[in-house]
PDB file of N, CA, C, O and CB in Angstrom:
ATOM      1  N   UNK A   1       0.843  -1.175   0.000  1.00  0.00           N
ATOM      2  CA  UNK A   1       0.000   0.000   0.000  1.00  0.00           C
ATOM      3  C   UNK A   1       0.889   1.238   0.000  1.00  0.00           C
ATOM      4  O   UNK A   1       1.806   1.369   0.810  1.00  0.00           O
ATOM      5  CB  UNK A   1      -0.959  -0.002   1.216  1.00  0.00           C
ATOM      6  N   UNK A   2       0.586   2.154  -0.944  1.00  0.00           N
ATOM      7  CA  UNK A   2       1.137   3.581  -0.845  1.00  0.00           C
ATOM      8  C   UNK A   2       0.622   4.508  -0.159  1.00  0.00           C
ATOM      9  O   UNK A   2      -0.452   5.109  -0.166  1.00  0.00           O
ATOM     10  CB  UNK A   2       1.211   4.140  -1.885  1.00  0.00           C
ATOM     11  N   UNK A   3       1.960   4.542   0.694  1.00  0.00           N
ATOM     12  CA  UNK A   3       1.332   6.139   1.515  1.00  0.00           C
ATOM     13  C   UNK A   3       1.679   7.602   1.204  1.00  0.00           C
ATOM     14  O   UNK A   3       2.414   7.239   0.285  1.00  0.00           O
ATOM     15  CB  UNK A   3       1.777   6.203   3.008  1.00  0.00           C
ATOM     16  N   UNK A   4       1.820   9.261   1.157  1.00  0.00           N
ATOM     17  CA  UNK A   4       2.133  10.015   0.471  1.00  0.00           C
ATOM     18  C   UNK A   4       2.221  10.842   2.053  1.00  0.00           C
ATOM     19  O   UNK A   4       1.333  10.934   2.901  1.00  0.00           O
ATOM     20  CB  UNK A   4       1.238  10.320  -0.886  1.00  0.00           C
ATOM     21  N   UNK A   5       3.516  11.340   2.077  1.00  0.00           N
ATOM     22  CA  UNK A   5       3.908  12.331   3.000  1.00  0.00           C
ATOM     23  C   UNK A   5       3.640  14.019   1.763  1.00  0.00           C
ATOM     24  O   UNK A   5       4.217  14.358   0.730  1.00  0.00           O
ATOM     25  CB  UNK A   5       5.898  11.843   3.654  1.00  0.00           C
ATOM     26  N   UNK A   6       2.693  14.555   2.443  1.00  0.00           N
ATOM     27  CA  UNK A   6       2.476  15.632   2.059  1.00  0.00           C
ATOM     28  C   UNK A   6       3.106  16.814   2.442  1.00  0.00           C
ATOM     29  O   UNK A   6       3.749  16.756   3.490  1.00  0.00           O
ATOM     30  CB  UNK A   6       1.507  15.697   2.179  1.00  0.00           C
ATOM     31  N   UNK A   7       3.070  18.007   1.764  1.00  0.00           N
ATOM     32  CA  UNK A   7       3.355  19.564   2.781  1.00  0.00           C
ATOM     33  C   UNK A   7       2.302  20.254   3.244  1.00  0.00           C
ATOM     34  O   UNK A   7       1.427  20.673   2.487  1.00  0.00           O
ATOM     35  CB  UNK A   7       4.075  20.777   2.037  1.00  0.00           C
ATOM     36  N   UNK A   8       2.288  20.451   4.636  1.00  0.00           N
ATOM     37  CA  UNK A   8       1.729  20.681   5.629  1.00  0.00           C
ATOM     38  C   UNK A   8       1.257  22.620   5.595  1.00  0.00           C
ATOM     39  O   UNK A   8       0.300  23.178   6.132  1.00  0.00           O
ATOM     40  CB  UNK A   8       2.794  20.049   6.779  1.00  0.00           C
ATOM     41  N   UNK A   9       2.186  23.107   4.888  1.00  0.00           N
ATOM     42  CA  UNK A   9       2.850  24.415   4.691  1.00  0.00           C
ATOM     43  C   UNK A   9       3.224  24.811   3.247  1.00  0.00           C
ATOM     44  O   UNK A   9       3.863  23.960   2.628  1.00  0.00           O
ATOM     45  CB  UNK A   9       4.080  24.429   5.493  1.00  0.00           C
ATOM     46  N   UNK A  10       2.968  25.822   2.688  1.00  0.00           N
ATOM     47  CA  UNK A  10       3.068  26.469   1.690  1.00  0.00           C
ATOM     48  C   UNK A  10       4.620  26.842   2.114  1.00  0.00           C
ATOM     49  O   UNK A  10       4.913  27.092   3.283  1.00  0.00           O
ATOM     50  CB  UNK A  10       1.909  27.563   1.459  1.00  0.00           C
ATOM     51  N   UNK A  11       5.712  26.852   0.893  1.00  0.00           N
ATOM     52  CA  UNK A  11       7.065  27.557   1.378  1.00  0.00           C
ATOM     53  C   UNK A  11       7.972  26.445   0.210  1.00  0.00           C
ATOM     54  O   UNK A  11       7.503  25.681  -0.633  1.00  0.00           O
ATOM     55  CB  UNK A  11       7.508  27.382   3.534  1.00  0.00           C
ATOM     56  N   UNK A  12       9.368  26.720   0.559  1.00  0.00           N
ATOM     57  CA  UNK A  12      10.096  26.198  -0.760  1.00  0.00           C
ATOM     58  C   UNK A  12      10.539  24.726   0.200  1.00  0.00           C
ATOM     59  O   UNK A  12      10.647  24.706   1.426  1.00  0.00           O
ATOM     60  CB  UNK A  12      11.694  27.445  -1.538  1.00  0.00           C
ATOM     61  N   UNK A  13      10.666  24.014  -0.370  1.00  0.00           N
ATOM     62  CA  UNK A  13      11.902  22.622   0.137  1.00  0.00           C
ATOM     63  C   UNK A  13      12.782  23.503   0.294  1.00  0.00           C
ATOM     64  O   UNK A  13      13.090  24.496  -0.365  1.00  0.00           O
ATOM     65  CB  UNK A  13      12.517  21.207  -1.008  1.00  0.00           C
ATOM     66  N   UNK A  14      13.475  22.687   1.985  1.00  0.00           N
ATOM     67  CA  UNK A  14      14.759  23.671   2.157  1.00  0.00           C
ATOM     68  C   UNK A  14      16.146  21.802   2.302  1.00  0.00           C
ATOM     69  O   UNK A  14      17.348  21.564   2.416  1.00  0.00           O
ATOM     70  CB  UNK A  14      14.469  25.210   4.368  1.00  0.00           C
ATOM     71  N   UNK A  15      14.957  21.124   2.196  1.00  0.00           N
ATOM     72  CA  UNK A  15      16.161  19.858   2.162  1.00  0.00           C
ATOM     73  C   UNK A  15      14.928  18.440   2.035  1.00  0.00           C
ATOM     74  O   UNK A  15      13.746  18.195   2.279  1.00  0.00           O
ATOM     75  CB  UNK A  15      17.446  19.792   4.115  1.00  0.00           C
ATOM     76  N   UNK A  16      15.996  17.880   1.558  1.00  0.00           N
ATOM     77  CA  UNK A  16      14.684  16.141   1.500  1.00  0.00           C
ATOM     78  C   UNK A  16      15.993  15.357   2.305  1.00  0.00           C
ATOM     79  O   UNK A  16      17.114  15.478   1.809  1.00  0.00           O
ATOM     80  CB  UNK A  16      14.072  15.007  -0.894  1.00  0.00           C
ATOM     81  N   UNK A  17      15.839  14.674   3.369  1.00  0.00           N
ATOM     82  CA  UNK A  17      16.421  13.808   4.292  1.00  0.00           C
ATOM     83  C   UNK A  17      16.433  12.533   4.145  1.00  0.00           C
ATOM     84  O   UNK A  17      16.839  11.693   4.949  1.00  0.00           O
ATOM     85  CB  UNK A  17      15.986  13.950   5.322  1.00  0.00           C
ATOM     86  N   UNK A  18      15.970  12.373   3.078  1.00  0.00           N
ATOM     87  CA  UNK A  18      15.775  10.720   3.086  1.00  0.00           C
ATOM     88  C   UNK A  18      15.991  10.196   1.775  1.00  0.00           C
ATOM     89  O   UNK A  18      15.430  10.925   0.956  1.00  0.00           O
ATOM     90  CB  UNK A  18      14.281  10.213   3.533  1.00  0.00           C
ATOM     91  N   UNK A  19      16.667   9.079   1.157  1.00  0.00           N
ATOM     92  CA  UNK A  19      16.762   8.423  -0.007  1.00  0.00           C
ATOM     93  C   UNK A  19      15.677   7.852  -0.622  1.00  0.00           C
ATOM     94  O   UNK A  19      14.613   7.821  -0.003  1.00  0.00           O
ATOM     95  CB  UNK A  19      17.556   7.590   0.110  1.00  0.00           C
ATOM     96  N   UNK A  20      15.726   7.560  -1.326  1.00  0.00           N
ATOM     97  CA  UNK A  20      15.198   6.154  -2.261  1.00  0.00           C
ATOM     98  C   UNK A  20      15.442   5.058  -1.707  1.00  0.00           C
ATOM     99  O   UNK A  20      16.645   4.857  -1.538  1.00  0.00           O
ATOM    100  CB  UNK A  20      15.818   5.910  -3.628  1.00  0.00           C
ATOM    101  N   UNK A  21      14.603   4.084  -1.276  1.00  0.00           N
ATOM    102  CA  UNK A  21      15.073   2.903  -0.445  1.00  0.00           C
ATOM    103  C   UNK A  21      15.118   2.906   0.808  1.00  0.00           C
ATOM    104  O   UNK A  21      14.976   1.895   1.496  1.00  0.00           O
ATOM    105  CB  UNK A  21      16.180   2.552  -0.682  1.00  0.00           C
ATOM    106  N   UNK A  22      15.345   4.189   1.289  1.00  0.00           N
ATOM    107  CA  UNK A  22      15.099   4.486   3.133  1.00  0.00           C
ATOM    108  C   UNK A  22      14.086   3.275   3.725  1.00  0.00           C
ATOM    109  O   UNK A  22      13.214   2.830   2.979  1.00  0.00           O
ATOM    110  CB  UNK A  22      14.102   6.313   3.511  1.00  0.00           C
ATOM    111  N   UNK A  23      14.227   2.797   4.997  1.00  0.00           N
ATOM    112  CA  UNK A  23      13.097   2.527   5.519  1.00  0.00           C
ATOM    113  C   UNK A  23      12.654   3.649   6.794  1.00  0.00           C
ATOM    114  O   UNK A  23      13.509   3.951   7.627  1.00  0.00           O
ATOM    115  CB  UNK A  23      13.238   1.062   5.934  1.00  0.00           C
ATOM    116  N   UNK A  24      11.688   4.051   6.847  1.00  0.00           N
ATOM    117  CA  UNK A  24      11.411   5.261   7.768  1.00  0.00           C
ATOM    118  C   UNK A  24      10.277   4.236   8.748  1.00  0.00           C
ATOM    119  O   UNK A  24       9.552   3.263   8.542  1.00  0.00           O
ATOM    120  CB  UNK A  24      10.624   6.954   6.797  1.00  0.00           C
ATOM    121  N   UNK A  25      10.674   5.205  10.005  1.00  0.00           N
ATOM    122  CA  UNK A  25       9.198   4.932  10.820  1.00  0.00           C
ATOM    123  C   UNK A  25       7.998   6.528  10.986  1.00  0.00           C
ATOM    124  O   UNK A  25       8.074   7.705  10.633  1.00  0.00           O
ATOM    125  CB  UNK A  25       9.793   4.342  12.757  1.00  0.00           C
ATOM    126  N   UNK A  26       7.021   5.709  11.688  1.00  0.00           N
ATOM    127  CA  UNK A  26       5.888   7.221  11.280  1.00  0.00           C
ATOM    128  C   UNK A  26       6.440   7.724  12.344  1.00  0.00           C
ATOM    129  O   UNK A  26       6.819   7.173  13.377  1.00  0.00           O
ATOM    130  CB  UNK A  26       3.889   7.237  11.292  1.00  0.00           C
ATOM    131  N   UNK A  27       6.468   9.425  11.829  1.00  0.00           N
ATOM    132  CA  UNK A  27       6.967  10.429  12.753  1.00  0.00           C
ATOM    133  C   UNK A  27       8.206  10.898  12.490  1.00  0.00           C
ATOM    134  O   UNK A  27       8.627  11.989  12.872  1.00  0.00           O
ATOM    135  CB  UNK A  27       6.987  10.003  14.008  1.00  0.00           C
ATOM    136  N   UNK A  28       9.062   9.759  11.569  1.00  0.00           N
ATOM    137  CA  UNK A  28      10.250   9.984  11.383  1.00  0.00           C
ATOM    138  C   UNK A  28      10.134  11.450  10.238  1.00  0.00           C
ATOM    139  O   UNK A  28       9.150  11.419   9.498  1.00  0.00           O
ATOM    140  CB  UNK A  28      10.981   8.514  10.867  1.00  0.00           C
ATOM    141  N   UNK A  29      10.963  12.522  10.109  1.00  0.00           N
ATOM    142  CA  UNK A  29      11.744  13.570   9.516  1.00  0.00           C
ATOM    143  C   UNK A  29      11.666  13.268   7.924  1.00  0.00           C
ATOM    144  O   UNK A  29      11.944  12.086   8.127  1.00  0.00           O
ATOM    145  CB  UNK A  29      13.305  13.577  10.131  1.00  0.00           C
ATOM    146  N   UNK A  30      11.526  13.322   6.501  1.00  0.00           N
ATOM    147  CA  UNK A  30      11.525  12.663   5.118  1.00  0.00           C
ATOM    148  C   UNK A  30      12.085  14.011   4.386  1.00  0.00           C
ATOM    149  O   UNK A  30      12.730  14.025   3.338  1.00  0.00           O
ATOM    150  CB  UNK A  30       9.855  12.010   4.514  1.00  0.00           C
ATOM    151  N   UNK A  31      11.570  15.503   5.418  1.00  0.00           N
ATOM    152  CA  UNK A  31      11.930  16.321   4.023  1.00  0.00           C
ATOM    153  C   UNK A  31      11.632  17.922   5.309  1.00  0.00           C
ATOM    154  O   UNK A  31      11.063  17.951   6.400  1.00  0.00           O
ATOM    155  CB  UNK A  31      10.382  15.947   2.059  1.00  0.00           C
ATOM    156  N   UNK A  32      12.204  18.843   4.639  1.00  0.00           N
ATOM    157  CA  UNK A  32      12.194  20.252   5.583  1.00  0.00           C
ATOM    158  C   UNK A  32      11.741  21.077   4.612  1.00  0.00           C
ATOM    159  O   UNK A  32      12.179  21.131   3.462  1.00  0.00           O
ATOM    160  CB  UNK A  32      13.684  20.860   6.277  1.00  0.00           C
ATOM    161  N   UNK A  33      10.408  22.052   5.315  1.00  0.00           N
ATOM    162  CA  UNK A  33       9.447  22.900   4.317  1.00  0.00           C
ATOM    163  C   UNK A  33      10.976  24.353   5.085  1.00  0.00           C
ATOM    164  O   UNK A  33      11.956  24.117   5.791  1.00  0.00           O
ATOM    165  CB  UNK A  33       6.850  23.056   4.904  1.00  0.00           C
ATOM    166  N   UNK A  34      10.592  25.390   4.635  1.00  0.00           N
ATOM    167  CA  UNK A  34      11.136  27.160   4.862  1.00  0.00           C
ATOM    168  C   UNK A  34      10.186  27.799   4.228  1.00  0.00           C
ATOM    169  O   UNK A  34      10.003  28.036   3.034  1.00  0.00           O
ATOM    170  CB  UNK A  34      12.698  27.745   4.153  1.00  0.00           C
ATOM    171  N   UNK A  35       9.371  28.146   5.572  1.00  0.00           N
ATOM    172  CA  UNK A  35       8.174  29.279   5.373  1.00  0.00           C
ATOM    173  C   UNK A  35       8.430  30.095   5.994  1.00  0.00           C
ATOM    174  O   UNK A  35       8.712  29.888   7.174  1.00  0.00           O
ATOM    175  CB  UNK A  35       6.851  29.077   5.662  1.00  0.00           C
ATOM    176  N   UNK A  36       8.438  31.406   5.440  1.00  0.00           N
ATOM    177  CA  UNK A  36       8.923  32.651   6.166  1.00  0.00           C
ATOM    178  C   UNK A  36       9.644  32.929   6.806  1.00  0.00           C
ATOM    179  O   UNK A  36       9.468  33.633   7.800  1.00  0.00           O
ATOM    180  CB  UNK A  36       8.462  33.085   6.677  1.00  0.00           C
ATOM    181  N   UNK A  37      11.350  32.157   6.195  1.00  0.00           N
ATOM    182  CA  UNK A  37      12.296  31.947   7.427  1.00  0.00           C
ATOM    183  C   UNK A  37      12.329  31.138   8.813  1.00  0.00           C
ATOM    184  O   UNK A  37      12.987  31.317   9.837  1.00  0.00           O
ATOM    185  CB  UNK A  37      12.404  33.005   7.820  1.00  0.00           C
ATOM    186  N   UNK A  38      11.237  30.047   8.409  1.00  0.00           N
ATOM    187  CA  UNK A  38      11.104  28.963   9.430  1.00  0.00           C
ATOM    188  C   UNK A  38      11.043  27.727   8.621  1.00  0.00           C
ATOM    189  O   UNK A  38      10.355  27.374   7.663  1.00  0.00           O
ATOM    190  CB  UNK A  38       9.815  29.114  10.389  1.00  0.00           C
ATOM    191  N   UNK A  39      12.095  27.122   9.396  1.00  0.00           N
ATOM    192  CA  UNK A  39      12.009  25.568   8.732  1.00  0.00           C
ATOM    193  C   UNK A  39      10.928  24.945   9.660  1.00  0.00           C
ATOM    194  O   UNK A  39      10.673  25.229  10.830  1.00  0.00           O
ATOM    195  CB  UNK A  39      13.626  24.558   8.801  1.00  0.00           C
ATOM    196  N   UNK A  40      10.229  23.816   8.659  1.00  0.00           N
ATOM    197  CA  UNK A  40       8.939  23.013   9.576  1.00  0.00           C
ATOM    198  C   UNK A  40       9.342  21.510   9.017  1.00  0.00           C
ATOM    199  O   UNK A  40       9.641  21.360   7.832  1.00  0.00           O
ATOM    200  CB  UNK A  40       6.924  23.575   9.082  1.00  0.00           C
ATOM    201  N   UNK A  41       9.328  20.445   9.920  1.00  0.00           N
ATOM    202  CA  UNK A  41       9.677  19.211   9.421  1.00  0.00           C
ATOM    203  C   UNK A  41       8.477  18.899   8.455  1.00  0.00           C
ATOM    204  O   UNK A  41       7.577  19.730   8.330  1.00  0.00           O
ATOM    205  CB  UNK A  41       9.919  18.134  10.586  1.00  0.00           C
ATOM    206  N   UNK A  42       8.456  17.689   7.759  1.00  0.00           N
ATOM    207  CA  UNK A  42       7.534  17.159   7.234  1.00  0.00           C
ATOM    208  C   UNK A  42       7.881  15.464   7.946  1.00  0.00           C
ATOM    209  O   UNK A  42       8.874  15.101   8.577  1.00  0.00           O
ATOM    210  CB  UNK A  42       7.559  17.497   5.534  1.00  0.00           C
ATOM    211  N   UNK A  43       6.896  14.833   7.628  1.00  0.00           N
ATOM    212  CA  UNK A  43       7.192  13.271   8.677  1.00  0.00           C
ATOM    213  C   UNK A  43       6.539  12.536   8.037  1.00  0.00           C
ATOM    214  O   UNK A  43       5.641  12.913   7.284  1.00  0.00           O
ATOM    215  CB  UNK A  43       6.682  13.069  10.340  1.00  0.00           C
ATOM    216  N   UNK A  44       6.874  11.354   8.220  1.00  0.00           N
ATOM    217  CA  UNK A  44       6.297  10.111   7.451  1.00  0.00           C
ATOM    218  C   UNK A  44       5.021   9.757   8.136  1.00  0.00           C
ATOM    219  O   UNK A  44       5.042  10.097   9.319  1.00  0.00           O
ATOM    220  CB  UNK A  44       7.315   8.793   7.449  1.00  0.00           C
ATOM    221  N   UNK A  45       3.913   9.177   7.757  1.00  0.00           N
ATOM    222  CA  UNK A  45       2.610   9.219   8.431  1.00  0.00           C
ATOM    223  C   UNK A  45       2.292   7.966   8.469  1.00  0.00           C
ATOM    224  O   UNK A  45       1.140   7.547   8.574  1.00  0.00           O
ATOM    225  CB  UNK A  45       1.548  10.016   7.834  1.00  0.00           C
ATOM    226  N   UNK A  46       3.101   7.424   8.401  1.00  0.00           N
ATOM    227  CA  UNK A  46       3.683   5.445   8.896  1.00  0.00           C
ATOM    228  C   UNK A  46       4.687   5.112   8.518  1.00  0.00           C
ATOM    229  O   UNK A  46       5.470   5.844   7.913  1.00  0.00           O
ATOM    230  CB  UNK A  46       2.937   4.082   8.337  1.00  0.00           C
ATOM    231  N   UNK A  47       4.856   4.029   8.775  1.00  0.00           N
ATOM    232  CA  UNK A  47       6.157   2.921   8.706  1.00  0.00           C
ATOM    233  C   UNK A  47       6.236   2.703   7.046  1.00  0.00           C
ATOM    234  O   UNK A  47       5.291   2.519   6.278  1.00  0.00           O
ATOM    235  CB  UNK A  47       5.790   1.156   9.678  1.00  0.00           C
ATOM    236  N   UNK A  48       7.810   2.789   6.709  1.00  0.00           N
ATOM    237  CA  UNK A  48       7.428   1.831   5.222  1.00  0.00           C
ATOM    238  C   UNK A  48       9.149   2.204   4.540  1.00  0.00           C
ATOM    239  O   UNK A  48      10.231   2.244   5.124  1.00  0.00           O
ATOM    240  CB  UNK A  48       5.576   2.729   3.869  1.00  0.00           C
ATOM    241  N   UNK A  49       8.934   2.341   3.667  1.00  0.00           N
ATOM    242  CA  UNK A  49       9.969   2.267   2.694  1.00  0.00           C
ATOM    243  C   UNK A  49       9.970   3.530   2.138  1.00  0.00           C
ATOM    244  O   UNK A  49       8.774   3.822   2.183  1.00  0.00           O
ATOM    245  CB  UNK A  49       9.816   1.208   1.679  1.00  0.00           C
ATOM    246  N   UNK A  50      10.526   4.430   1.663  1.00  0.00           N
ATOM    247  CA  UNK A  50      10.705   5.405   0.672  1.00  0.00           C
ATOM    248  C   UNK A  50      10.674   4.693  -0.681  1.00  0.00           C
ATOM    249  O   UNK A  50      11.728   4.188  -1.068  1.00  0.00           O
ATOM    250  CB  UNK A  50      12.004   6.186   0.898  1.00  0.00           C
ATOM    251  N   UNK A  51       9.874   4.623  -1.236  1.00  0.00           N
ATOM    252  CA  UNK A  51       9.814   4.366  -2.717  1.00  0.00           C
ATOM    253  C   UNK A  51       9.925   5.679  -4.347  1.00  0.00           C
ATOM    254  O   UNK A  51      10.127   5.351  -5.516  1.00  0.00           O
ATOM    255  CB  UNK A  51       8.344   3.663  -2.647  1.00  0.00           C
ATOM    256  N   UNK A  52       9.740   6.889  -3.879  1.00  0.00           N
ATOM    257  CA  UNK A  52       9.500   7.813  -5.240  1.00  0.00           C
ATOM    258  C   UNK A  52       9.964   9.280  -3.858  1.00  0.00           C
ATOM    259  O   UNK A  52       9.252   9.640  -2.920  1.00  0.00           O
ATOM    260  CB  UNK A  52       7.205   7.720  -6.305  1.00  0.00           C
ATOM    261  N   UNK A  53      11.128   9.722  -4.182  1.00  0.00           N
ATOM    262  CA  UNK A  53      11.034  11.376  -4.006  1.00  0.00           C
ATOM    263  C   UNK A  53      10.478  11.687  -5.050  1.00  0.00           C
ATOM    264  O   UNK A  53      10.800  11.085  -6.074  1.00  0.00           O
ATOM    265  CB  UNK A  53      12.318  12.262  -3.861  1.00  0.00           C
ATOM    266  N   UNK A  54       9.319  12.882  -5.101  1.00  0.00           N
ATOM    267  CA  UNK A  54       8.615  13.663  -5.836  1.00  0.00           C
ATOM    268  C   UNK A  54       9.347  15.275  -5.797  1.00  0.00           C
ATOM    269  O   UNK A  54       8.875  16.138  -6.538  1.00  0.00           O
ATOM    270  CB  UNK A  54       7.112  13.531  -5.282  1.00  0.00           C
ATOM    271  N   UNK A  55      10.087  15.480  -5.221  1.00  0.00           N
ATOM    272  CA  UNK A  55      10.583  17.337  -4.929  1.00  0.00           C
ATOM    273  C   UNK A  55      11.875  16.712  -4.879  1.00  0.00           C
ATOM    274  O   UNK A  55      12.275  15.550  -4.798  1.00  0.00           O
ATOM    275  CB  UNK A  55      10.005  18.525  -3.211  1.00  0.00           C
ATOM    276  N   UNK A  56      12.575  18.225  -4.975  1.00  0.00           N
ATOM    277  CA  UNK A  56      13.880  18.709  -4.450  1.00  0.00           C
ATOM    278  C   UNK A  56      14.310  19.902  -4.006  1.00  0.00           C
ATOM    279  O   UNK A  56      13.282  20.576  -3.939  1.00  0.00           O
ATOM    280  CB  UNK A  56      14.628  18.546  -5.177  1.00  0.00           C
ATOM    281  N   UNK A  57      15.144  20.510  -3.690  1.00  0.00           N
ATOM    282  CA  UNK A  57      15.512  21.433  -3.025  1.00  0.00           C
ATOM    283  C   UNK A  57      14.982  22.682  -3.756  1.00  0.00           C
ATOM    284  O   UNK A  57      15.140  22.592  -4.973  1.00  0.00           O
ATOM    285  CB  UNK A  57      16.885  21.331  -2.805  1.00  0.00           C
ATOM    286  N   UNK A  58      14.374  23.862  -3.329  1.00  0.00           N
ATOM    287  CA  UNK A  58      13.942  24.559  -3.499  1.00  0.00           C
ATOM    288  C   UNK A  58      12.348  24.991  -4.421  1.00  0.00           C
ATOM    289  O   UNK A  58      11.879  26.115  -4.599  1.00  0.00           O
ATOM    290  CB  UNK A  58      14.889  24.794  -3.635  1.00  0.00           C
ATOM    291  N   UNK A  59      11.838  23.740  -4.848  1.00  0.00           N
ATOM    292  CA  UNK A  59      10.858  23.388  -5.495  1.00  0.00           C
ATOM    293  C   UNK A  59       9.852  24.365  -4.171  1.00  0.00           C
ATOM    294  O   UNK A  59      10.143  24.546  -2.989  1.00  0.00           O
ATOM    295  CB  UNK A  59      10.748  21.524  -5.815  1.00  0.00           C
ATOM    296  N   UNK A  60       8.658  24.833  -4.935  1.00  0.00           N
ATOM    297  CA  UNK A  60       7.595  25.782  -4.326  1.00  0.00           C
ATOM    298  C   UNK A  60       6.546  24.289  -4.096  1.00  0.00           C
ATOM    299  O   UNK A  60       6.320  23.370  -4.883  1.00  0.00           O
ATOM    300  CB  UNK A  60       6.903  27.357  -5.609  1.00  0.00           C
ATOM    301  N   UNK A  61       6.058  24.522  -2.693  1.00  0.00           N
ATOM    302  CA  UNK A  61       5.236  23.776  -2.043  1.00  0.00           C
ATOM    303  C   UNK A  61       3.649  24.547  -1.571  1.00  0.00           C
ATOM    304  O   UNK A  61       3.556  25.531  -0.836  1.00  0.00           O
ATOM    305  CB  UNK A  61       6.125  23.310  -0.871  1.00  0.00           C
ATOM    306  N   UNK A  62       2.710  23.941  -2.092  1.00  0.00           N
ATOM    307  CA  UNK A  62       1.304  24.238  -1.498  1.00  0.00           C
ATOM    308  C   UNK A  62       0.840  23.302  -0.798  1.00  0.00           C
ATOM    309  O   UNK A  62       1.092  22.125  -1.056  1.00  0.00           O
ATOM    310  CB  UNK A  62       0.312  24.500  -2.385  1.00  0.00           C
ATOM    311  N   UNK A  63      -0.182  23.812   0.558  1.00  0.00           N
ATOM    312  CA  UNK A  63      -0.421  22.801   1.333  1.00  0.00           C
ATOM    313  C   UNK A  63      -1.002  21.478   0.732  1.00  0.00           C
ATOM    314  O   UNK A  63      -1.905  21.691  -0.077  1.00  0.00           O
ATOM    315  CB  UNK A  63      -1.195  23.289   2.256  1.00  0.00           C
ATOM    316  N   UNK A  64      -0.746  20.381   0.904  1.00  0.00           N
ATOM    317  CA  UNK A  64      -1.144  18.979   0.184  1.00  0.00           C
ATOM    318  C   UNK A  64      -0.604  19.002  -0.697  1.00  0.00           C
ATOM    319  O   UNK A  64      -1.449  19.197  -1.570  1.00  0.00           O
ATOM    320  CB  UNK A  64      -2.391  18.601  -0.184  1.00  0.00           C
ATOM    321  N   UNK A  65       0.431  18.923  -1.183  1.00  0.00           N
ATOM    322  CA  UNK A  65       1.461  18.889  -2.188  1.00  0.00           C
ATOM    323  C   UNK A  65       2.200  17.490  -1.829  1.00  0.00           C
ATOM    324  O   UNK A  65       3.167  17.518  -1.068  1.00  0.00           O
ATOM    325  CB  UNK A  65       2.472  20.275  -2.129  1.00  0.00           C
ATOM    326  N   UNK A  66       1.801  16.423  -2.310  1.00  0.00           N
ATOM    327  CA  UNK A  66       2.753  15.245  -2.614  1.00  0.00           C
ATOM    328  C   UNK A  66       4.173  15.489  -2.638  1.00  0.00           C
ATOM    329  O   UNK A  66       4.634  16.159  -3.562  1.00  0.00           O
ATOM    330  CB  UNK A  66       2.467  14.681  -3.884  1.00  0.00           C
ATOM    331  N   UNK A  67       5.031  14.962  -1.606  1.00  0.00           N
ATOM    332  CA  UNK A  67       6.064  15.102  -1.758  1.00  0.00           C
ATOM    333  C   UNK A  67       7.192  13.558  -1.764  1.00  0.00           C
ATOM    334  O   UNK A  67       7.972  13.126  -2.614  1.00  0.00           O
ATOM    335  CB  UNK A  67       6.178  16.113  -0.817  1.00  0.00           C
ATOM    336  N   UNK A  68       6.897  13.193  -0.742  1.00  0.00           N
ATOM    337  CA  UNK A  68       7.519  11.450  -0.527  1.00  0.00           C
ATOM    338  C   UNK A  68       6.256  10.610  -0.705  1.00  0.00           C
ATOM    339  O   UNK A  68       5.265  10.866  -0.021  1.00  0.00           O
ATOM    340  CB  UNK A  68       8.268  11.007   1.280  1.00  0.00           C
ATOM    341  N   UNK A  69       6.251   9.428  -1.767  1.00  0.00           N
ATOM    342  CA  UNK A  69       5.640   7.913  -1.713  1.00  0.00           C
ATOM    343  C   UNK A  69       6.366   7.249  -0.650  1.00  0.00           C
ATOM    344  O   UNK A  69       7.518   7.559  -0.349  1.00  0.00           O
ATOM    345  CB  UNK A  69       5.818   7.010  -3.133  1.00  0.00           C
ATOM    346  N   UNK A  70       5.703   6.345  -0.086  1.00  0.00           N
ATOM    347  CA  UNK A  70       6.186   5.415   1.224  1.00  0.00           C
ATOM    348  C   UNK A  70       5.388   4.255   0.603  1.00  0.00           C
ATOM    349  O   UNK A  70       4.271   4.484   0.140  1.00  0.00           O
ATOM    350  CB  UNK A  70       5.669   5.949   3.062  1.00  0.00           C
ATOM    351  N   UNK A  71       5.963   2.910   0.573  1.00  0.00           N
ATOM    352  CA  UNK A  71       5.061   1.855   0.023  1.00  0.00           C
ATOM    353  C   UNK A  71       5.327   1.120   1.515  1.00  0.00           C
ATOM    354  O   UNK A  71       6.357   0.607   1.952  1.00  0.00           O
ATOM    355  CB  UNK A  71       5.558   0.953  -1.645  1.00  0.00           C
ATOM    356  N   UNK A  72       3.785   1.295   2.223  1.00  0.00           N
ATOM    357  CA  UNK A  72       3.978   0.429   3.759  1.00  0.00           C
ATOM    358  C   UNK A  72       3.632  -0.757   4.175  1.00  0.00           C
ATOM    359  O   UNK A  72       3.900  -1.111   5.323  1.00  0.00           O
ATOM    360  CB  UNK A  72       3.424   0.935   4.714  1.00  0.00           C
TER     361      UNK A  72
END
């Protein structure tokens, strides 16, 4: 099953933390939003695998913006 770590926050990617192949747990860190001079984590919303980064660094983010696939 695919899960999709979204952005929470409108603002640019200020970093993606995690590979292709990662295994993450929920809660774990996947990617960092910079809104208005504030970084905000983004987190995995279960357990699973990193399967597809969708962004990269500085890419413009709207709230619900697909960013990490997780196949859990």
């Amino acid at each position: 099953m695919e899960v999709v770590a979204k952005a929470h926050m409108p603002g640019l990617v200020a970093r993606v933390v995690v590979n292709e192949g990662d295994q993450v747990k929920a809660g774990q860190e996947v990617a960092v939003i910079n809104c208005m001079k504030t970084e905000l984590s983004v987190v995995a919303p279960s357990d699973g695998v990193v399967k597809t980064i969708l962004v990269q660094e500085w890419d413009e983010m709207e709230v619900g913006s697909p960013m990490v696939i997780l196949e859990a």
